[in-house]
C-alpha positions in Angstrom: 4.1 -61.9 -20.4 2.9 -63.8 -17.1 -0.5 -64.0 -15.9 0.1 -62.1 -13.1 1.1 -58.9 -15.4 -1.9 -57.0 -15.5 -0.9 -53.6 -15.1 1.5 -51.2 -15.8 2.5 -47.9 -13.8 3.4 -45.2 -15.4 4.4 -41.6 -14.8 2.4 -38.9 -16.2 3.0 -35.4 -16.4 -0.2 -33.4 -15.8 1.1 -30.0 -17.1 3.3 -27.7 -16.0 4.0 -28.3 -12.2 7.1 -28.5 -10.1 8.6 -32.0 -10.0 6.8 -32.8 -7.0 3.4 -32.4 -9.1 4.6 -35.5 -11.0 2.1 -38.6 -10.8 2.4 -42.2 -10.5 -0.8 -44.0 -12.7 -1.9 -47.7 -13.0 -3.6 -49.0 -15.9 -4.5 -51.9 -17.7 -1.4 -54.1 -19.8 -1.5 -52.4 -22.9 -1.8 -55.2 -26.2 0.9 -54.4 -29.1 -0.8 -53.3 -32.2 0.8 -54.7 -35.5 3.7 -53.6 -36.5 4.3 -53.1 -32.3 6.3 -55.0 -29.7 5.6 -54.9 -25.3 8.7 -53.9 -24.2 9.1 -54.1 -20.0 11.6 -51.3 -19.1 14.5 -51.8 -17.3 16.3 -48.7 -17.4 14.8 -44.7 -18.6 16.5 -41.7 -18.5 16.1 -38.1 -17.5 17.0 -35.7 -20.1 17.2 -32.3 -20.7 14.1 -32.8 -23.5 12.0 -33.8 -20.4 13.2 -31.2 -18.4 12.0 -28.4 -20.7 8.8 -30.5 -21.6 8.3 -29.7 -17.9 7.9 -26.2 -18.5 6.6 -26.7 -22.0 9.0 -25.5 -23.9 10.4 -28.8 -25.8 8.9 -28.0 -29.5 6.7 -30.4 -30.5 5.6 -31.7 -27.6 2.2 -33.3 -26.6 -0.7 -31.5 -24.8 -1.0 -32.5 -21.3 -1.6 -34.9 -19.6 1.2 -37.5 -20.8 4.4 -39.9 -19.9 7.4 -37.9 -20.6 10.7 -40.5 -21.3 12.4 -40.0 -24.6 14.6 -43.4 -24.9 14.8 -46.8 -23.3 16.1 -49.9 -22.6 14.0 -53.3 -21.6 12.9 -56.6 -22.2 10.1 -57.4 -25.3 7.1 -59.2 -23.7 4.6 -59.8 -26.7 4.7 -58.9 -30.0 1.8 -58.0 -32.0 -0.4 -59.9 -34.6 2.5 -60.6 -37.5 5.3 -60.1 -35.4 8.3 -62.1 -35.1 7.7 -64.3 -31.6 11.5 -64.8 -31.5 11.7 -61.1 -30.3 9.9 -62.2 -26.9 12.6 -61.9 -24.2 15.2 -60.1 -25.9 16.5 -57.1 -24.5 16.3 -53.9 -26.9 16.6 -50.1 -26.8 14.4 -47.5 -28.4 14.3 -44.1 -28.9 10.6 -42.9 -28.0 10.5 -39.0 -27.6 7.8 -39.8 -24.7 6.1 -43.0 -23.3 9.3 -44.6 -21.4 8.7 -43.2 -18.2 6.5 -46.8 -17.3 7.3 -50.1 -16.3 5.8 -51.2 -19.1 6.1 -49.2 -23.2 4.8 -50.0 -26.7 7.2 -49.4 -29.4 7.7 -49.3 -33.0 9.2 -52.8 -34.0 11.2 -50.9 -36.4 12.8 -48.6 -33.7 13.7 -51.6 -32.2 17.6 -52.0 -31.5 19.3 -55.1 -29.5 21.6 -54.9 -26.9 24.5 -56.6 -26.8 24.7 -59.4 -24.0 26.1 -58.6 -20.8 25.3 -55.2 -20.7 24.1 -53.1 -17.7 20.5 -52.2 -18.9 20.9 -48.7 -17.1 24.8 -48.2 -18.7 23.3 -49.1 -22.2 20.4 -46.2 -21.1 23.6 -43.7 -21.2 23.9 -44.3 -24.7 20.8 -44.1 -26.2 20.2 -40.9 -27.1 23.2 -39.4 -25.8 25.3 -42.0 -28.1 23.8 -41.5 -31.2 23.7 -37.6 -30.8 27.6 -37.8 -30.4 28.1 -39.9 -32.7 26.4 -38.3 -35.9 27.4 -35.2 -34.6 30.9 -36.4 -34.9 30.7 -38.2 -37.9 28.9 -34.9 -39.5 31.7 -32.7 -38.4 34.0 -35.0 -40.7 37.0 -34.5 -37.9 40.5 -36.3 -38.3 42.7 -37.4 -35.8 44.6 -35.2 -34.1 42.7 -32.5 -34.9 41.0 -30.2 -32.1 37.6 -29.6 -30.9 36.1 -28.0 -28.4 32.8 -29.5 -25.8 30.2 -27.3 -24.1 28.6 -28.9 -20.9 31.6 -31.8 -21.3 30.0 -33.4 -18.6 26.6 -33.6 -19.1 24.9 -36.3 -21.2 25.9 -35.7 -24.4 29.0 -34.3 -23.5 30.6 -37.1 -21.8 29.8 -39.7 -24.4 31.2 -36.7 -26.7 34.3 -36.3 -25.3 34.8 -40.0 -25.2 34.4 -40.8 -28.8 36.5 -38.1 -30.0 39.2 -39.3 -27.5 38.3 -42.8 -29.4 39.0 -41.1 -33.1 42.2 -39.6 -31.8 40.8 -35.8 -31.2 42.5 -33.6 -28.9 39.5 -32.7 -26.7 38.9 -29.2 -24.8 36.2 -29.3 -22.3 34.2 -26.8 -20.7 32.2 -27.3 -17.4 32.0 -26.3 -13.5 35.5 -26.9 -11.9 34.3 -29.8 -9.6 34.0 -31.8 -12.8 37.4 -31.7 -14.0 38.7 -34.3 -12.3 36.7 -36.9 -13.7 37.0 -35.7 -16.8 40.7 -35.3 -16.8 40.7 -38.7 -16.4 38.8 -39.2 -19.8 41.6 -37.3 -21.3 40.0 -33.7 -21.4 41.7 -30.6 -21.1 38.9 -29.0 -18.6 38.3 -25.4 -18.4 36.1 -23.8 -16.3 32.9 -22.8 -18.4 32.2 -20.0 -15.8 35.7 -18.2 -16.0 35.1 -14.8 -17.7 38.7 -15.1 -19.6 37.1 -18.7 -21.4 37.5 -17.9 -24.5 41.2 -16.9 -24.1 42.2 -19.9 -22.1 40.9 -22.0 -25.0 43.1 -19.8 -27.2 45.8 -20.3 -24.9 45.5 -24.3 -25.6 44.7 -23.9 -29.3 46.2 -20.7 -30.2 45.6 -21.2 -34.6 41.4 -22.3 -33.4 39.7 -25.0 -32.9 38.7 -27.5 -35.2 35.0 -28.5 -34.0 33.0 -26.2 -31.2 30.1 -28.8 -29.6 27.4 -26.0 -28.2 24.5 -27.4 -26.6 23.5 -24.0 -24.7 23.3 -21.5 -28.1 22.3 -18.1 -26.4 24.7 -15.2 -26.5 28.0 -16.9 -26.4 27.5 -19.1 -29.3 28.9 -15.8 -30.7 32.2 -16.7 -28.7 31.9 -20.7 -29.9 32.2 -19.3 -33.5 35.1 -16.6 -33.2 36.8 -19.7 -31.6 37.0 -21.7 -35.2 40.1 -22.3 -37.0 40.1 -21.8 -40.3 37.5 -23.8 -42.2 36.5 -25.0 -38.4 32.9 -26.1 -37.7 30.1 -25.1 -35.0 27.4 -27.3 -34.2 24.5 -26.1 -32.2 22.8 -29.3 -30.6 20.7 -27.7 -28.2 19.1 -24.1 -26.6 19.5 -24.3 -22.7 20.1 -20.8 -22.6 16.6 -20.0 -23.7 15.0 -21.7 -20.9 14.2 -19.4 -17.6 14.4 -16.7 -20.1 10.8 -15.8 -20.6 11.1 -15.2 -24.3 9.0 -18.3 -26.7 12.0 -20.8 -27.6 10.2 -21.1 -30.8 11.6 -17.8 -31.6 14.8 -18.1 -29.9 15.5 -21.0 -32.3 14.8 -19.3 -35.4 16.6 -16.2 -34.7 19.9 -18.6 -33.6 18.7 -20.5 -37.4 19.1 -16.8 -38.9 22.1 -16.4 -37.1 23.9 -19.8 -38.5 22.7 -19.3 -41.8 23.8 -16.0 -42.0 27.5 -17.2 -40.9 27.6 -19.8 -43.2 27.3 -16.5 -46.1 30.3 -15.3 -45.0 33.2 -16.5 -47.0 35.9 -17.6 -44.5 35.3 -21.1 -44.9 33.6 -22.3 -41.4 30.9 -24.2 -41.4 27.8 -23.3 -38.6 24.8 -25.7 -38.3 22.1 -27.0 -36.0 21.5 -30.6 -35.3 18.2 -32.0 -35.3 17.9 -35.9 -33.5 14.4 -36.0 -35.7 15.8 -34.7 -39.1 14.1 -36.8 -42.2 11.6 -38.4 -39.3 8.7 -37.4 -41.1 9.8 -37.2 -44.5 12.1 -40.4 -44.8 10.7 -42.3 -41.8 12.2 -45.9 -43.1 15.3 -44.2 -43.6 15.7 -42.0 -40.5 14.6 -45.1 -38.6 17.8 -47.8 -40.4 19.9 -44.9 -39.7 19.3 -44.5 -36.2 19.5 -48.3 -35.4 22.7 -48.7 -37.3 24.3 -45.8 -35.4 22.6 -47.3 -32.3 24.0 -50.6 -32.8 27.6 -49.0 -33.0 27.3 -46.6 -30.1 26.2 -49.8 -28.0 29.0 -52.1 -29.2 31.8 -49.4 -28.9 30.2 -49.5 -24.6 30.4 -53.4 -24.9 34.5 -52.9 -25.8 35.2 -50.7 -23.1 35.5 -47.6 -25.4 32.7 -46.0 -23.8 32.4 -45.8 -19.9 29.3 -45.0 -19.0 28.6 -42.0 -16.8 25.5 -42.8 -14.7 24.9 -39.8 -12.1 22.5 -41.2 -10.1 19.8 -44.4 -10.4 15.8 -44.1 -9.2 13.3 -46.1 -8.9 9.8 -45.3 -10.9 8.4 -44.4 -7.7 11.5 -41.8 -6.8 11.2 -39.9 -10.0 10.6 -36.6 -8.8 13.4 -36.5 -6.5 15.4 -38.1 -9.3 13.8 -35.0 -11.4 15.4 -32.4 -9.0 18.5 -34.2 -8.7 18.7 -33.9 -12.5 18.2 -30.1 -12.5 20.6 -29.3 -10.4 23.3 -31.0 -12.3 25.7 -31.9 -9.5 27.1 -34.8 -10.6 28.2 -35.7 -14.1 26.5 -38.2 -16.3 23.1 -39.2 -16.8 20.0 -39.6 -14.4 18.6 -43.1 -14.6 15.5 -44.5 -13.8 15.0 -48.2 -13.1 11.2 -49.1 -13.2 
């Protein structure tokens, strides 16, 4: 780091307030511990974990005060005592659950994961998360080409990485989301549908009439009742997510375990589909080396597949630090497709 790095800013999140009751902190340059590297962020992103975190109602989350930001992508300043000093100036991405909402991060040397040269340090932001959620979803499913699936929210986050890569394995995609999308993701090669259209579920039958293959459902609620009764034979649902609970006044912890009921008790019945939930943080805390080789590996291939073009990266909007409540709001309201980036 230079001399003239002192301090860092950082956003904190004081509890729950609107996104206007977001603040902007200085403190001293934090010093990586061992086993830690100084990573100056380039590009953050605003996610839905944050969004509900705003509300408290992301499970697991800190008490308040604290810097929301669940993944980045930056520079590594300093390492700390024992640490490989041929890390200093390369450019990495980490998942962090919170603490990337600065212009300056500590992270986990093993959560470390370089990025390939050349790359847009807010496209390679699109991926981070977003990437390896659709890719181990995908690769869990155990699709084939020229099977059929079936994307909630196609255009959010997730969902436009998601469509891409099944695209990529050869999957016929079906894609739901609010008509001014389509366009743009027609030109991904997704068969849009209109996730507000009452007749849905029989327009998707209408495409697929035998099922689908794979439904991607990052909203749960009531009609992950209509994601399932979409399934082909031996077809899979995967749950990624529980928008629906927010807003709803009910504790999400108990949302979640009566959709957990719900799955398991599906998976009783003997017609051969397969429902599940997907879990980022599964085997975090019991098989942390583990969880943490996986998730660089599966890093390192969602980045290189953006490197080759495979994945275009759908960047809604970019903010500064110092924007990040309007970049908060702009991210609620979902009007454009792709991911909310912040550029500290």
């Amino acid at each position: 780091m230079t001399t003239t790095d002192t301090t860092i800013t950082e956003v904190v999140l004081p509890g729950v307030v609107e996104p206007d009751g977001l603040l902007l902190h200085r403190r001293a340059m934090p010093v990586p511990a061992r086993g830690q590297a100084l990573v100056q962020v380039e590009a953050t992103g605003i996610s839905f974990a944050e969004q509900q975190m705003r509300h408290a109602l992301y499970p697991g989350q800190p008490k308040f005060p604290f810097v929301p930001g669940y993944d980045l992508v930056g520079t590594v300043r300093a390492v700390g005592p024992g640490g490989d000093d041929a890390l200093v100036g390369t450019r990495v991405a980490a998942v962090t659950k919170t603490g990337a909402w600065a212009t300056h991060a500590l992270v986990d040397i093993d959560a470390l994961a370089p990025v390939p040269a050349g790359l847009d340090p807010a496209a390679a932001e699109t991926v981070v998360v977003n990437g390896v959620t659709a890719w181990q979803m995908l690769r869990d499913a155990n699709l084939t080409a020229g099977q059929t699936i079936l994307v909630h929210g196609a255009n959010g986050g997730v969902g436009s990485v998601l469509v891409q890569l099944g695209r990529h394995l050869g999957l016929r995609v079906i894609g739901t989301a609010a008509e001014r999308h389509h366009a743009g993701l027609r030109e991904l090669g997704v068969e849009p549908l209109d996730y507000r259209d009452p007749d849905m579920a029989a327009r998707v039958r209408e495409l697929s009439p035998g099922g689908v293959d794979a439904v991607f459902d990052p909203v749960a609620g009531p009609g992950v009742r209509t994601s399932y009764a979409l399934l082909a034979p031996g077809g899979t649902l995967v749950v990624y997510g529980n928008a629906a609970a927010v807003g709803t006044g009910q504790s999400v912890a108990w949302v979640f375990v009566k959709l957990l009921a719900r799955l398991y008790t599906w998976n009783a019945l003997p017609n051969g589909h397969r429902a599940g939930f997907y879990n980022f943080w599964a085997g975090q805390l019991t098989r942390r080396a583990a969880f943490r080789r996986r998730l660089r590996t599966d890093l390192g291939i969602v980045l290189d597949l953006l490197r080759q073009g495979v994945i275009v990266p759908q960047i809604a909007a970019r903010y500064p630090l110092s924007e990040v409540s309007a970049a908060l709001v702009f991210a609620e309201n979902r009007s454009r497709a792709g991911k909310v980036v912040l550029e500290p």
